[in-house]
C-alpha positions as CSV (number, residue, x, y, z in Angstrom):
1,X,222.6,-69.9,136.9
2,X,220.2,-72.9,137.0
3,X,220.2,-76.5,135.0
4,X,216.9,-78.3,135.2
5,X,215.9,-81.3,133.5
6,X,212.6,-80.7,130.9
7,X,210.5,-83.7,129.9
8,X,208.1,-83.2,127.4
9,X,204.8,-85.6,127.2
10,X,202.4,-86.0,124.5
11,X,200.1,-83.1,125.8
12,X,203.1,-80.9,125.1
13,X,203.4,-82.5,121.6
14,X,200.5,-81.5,121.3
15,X,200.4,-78.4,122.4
16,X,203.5,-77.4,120.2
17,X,201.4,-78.6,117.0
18,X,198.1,-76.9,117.6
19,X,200.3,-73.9,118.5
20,X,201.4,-73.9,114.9
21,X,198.1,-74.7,112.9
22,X,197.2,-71.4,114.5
23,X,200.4,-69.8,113.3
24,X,199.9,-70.8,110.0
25,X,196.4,-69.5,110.0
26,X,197.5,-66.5,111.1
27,X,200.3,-65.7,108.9
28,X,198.6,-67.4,105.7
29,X,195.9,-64.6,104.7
30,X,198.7,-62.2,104.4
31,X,199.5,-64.1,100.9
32,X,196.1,-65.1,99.9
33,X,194.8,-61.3,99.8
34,X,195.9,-60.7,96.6
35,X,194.4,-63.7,95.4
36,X,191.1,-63.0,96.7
37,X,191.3,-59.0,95.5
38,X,191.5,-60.5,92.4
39,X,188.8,-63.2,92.3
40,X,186.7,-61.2,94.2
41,X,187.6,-57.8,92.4
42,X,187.6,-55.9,96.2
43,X,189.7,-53.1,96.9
44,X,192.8,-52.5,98.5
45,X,190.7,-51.4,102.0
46,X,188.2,-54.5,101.7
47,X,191.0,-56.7,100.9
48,X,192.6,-55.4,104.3
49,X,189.6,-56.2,106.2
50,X,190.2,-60.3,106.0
51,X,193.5,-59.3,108.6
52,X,191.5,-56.8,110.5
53,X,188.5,-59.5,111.0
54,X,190.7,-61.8,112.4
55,X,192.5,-59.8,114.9
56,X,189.4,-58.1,115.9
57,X,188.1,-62.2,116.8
58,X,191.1,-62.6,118.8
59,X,190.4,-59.3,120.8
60,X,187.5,-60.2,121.7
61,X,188.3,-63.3,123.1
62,X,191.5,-62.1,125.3
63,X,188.2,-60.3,126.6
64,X,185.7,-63.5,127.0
65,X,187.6,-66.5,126.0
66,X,188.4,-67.2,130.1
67,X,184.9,-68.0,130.5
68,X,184.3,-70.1,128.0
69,X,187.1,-72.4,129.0
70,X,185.5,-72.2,132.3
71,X,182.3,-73.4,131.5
72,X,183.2,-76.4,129.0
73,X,187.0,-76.9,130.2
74,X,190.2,-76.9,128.6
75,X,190.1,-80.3,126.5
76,X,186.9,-79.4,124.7
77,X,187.9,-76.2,124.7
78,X,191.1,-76.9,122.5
79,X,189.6,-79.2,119.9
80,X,186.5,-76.5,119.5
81,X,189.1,-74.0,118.8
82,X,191.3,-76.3,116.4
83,X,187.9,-77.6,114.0
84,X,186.7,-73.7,114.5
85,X,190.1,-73.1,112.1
86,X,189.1,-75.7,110.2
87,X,185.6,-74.4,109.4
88,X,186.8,-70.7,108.8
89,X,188.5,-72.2,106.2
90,X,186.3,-73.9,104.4
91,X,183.7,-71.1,104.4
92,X,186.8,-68.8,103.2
93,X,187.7,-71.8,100.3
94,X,184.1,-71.5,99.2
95,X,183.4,-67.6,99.9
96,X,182.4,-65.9,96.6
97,X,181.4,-62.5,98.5
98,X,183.9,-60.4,100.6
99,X,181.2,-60.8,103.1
100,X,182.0,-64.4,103.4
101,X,185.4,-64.3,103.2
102,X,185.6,-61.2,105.8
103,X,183.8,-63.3,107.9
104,X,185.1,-66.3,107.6
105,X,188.4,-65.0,108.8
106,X,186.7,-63.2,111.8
107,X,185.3,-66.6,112.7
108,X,188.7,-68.3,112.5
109,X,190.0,-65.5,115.0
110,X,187.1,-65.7,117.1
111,X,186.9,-69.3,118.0
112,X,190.3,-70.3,117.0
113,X,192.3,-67.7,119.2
114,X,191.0,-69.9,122.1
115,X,194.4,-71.9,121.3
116,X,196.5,-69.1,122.4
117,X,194.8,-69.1,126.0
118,X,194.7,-72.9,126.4
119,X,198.3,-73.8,125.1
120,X,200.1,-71.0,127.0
121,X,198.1,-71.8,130.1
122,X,198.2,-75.5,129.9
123,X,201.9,-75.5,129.1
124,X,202.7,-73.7,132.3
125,X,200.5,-75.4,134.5
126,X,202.0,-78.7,133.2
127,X,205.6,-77.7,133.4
128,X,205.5,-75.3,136.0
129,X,208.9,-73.5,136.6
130,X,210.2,-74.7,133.6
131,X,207.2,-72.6,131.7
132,X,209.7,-70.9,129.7
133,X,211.4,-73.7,128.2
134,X,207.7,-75.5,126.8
135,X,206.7,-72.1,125.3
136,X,209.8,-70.8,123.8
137,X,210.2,-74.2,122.4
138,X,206.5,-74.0,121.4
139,X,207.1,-70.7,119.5
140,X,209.9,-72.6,117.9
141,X,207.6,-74.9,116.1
142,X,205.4,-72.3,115.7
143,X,207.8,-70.0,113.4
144,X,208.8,-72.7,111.3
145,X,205.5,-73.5,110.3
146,X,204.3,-70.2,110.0
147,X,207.4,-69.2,107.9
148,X,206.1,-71.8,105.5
149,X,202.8,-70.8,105.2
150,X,203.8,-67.6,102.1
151,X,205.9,-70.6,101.0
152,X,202.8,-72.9,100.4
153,X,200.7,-70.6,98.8
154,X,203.3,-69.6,96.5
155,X,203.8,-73.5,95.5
156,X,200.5,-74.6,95.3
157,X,199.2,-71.1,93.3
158,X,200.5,-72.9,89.9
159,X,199.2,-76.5,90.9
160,X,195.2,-77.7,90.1
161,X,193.2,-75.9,92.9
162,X,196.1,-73.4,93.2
163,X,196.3,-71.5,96.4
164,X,193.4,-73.4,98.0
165,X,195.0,-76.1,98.4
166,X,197.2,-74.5,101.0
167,X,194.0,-74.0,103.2
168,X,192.6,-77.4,102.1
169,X,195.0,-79.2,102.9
170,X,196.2,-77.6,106.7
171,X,192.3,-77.6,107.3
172,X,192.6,-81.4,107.9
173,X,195.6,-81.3,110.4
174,X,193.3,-80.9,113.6
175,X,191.2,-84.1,112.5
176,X,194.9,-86.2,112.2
177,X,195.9,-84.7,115.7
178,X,192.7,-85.8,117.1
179,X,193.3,-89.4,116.1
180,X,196.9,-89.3,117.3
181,X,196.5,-87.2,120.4
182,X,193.0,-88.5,121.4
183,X,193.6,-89.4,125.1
184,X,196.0,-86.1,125.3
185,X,194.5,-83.0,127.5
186,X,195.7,-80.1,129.3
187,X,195.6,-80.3,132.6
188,X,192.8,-78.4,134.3
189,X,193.2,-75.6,136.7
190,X,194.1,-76.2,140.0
191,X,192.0,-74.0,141.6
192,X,188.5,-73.8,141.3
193,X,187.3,-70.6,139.2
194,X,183.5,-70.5,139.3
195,X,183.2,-67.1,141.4
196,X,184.0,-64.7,138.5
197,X,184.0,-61.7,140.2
198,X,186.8,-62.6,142.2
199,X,188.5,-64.0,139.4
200,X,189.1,-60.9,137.5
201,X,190.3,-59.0,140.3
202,X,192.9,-62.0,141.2
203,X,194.6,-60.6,138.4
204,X,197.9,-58.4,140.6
205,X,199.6,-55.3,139.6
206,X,202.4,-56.9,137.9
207,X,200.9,-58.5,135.9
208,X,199.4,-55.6,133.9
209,X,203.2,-54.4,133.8
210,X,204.4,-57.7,132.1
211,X,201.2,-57.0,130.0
212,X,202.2,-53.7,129.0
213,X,206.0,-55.2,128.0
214,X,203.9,-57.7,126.1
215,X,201.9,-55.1,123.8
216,X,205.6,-53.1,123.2
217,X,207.0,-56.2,121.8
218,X,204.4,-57.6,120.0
219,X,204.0,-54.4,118.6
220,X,208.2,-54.4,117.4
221,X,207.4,-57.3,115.8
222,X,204.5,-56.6,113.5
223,X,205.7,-53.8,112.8
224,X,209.0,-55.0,111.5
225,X,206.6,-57.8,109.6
226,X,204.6,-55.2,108.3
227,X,206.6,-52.4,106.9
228,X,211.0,-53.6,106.8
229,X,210.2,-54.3,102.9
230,X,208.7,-51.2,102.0
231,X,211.1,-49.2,104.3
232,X,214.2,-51.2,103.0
233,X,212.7,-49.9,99.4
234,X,212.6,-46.4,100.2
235,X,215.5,-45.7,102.4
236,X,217.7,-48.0,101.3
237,X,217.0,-47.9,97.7
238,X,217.3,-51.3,97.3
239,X,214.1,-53.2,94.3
240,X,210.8,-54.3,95.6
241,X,211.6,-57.8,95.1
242,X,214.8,-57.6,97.1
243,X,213.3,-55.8,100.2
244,X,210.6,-57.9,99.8
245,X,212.8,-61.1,100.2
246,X,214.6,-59.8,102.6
247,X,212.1,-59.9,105.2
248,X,212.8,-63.6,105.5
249,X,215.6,-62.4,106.9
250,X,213.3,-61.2,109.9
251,X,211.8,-64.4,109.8
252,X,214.5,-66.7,109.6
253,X,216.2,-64.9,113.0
254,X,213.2,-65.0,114.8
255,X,213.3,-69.0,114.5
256,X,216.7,-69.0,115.2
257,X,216.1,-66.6,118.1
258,X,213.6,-68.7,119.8
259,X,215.7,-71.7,119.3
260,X,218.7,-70.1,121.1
261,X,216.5,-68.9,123.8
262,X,214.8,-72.0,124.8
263,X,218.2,-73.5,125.5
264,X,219.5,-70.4,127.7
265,X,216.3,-70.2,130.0
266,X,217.3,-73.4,131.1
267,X,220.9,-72.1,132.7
268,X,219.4,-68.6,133.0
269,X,216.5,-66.6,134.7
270,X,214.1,-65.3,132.2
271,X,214.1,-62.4,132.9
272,X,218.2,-61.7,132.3
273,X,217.4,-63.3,128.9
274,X,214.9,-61.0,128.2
275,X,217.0,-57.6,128.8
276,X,219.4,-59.5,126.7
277,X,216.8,-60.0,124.3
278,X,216.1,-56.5,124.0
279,X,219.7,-55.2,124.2
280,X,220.3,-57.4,120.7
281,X,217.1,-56.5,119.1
282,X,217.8,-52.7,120.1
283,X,221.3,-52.8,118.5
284,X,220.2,-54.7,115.6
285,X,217.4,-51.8,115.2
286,X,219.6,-49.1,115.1
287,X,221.8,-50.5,112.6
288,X,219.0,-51.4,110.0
289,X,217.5,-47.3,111.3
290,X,220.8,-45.5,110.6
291,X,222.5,-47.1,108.3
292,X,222.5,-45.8,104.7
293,X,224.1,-49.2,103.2
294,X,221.7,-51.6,101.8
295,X,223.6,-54.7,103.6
296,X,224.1,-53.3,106.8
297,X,220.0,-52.8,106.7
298,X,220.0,-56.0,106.3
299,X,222.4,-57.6,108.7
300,X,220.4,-54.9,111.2
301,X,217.2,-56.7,110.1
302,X,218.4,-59.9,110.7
303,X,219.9,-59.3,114.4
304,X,216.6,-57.2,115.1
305,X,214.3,-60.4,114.3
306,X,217.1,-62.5,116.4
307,X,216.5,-60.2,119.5
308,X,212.6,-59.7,119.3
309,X,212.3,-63.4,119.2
310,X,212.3,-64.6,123.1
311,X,210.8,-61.5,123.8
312,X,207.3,-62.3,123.5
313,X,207.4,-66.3,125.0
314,X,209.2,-64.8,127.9
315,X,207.3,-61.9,128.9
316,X,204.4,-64.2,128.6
317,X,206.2,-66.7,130.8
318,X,206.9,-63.6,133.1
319,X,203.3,-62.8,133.6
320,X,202.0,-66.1,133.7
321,X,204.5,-66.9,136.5
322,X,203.2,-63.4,138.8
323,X,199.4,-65.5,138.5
324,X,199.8,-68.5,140.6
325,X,196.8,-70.8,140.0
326,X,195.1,-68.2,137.3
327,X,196.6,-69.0,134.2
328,X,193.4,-69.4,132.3
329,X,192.9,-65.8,132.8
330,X,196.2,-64.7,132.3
331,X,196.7,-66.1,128.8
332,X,193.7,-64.8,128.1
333,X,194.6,-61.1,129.2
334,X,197.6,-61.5,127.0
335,X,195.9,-62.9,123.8
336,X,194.2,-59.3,124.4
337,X,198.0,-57.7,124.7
338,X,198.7,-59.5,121.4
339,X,195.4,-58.5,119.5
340,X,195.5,-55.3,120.4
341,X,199.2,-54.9,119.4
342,X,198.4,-56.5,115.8
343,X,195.7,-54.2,115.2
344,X,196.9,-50.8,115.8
345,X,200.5,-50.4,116.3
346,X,201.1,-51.4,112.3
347,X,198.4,-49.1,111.2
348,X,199.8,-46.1,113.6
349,X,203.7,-47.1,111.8
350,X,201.4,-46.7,108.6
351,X,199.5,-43.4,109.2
352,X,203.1,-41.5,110.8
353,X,205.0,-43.0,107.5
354,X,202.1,-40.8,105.8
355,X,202.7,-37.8,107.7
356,X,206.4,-38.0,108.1
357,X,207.7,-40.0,106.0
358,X,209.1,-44.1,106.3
359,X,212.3,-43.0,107.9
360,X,211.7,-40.9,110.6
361,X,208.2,-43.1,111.1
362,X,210.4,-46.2,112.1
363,X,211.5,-44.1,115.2
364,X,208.5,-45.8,116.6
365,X,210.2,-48.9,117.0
366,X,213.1,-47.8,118.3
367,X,210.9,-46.3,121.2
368,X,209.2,-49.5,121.6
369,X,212.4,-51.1,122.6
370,X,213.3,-48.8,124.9
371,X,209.5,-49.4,126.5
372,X,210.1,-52.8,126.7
373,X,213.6,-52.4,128.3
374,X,212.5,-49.9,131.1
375,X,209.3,-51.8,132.3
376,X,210.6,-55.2,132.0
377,X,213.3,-53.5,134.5
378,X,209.9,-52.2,136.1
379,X,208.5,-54.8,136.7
380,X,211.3,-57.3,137.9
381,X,212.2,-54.5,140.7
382,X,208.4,-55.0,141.7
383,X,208.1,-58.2,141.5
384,X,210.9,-59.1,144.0
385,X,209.0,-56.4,146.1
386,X,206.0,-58.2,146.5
């Protein structure tokens, strides 16, 4: 058990902020779909393809986005990334084709995804061994803003401009942070990264096993995002508005999760919090799984979202801590972990629940846990091996 002292300064401020303009990016098109189906009269699968877009951006730059940062450094880097939301958006406010739209959300994925390389990165190289504290802290901030996101649309859909004006008005939050966090930068690596070649391969073993964990839990979590409402519908027989509330259930643990967590890395080893982390989400799972009792579902739900919520900050911290001096690439190789995660493990939950059924489909998550569990175990065995 360890006590160390965490200052934040007003890169770290920053960092926290920008962390959550992407989150709200992110988790905003979810609600505005429907809104542009409508306007836009696309169907179900073209409406999908806004989401799909946008993870496919942030795929491709877990696979480039290192050299970019390389060539033009972190500080430009960030603020490229930030007004690259910021145009997305307005091309997606003033889209009248699906072509525009679409593409407007792949740009936003594309250029803005270079946040979650730079803040991860710049977080630990500022803050060092206490890593995990800055970015469970910074997915704090992040959930809260993201949670709001639905919330915003919702309020400004029956207000002049309606649910524009929840893109409008988040669009200008990079160009406020720029004239109160001007003289604010990441710090640079400390090592020198212009030979390439030998950058990718500075990448060690253990790290792809912390990225593995990484793509398991990111995977929980979508998953549970994705489909809890329509699997609370049909297995617990509870109405489509309920289940569909209760996902803020979810949501609401995972901000309490992260809160709870960024207060016990700093007495605890991240990786103890992490099995924890997973022992709680898997217990959680399996009540919400096997229950037959609408509540229970729920309470499961809730302690599910409560156990997933460290998981991902930690197991980031985790791998960027086996890196050294490469975080740039690290953050990078997980931004990948997280794309990839997004894109497919929600539609392969979808296409089982097709073949088998929503019940026995959710199985899948309850393996996902276990994956987690086994090569976070894995990988800390390995790690003191080295």
């Amino acid at each position: 058990m360890t006590t160390q002292t965490f200052h934040r300064n007003r890169f770290t401020w920053l960092a926290y902020l920008l962390l959550a303009f992407y989150g709200y990016f992110l988790n905003i098109l979810g609600p505005i779909t429907p809104f542009l189906k409508d306007e836009l009269k696309l169907s179900y699968t073209v409406s999908s393809l806004h989401f799909t877009a946008f993870a496919i951006g942030m795929l491709l730059v877990g696979f480039f986005g290192h050299s970019i940062i390389e060539r033009i450094g972190r500080r430009r880097s960030l603020w490229v990334a930030a007004f690259g939301i910021s145009l997305g958006a307005s091309i997606l406010l003033a889209g009248q084709t699906a072509v525009l739209t679409i593409g407007a959300s792949f740009c936003m994925g594309l250029i803005g995804s270079l946040i979650l390389i730079i803040i991860p990165s710049g977080l630990s190289d500022q803050h060092g061994e206490m890593r995990a504290v800055a970015l469970s802290e910074a997915n704090v901030i992040s959930s809260l803003i993201a949670t709001a996101a639905p919330l915003m649309v919702g309020w400004c859909a029956n207000l002049p401009g309606g649910w524009r004006l929840a893109l409008g008005t988040a669009a200008i939050a990079p160009l406020l942070m720029r004239l109160g966090f001007g003289n604010s930068a990441p710090p640079e690596p400390v090592t020198p990264t212009a030979d390439s070649d030998s950058t990718r391969s500075s990448l060690p073993s253990i790290f792809w096993v912390y990225w593995l964990a990484i793509v398991l839990a990111v995977s929980v979590e979508f998953c549970m995002i994705s489909w809890s409402a329509d699997y609370l519908e049909k297995s617990l027989s509870m109405s489509r508005v309920s289940a569909a509330q209760s996902v803020s259930l979810f949501l609401s643990a995972m901000i309490f999760g992260r809160m709870a967590v960024s207060r016990l890395v700093q007495r605890f080893a991240a990786y103890r919090v992490v099995n924890a982390s997973v022992v709680v989400a898997g217990i959680g799972f399996a009540l919400f799984w096997l229950t037959n009792v609408a509540l229970l579902g729920q309470i499961g739900l809730f302690l599910t979202g409560l156990g997933v919520a460290g998981q991902y900050p930690l197991l980031l911290s985790l791998a960027i801590g086996v890196t050294k001096n490469n975080s740039t690439q690290a953050t990078a190789r997980t931004t990948l972990a997280s794309g990839t995660a997004i894109l497919a493990l929600p539609l392969l939950l979808g296409r089982l629940a097709d073949v088998m059924g929503i019940q026995q489909a959710y199985g899948l998550v309850g393996l996902l846990l276990v994956g987690v569990f086994l090569i976070t175990l894995a990988a800390r065995k390995i790690d003191k091996n080295v």
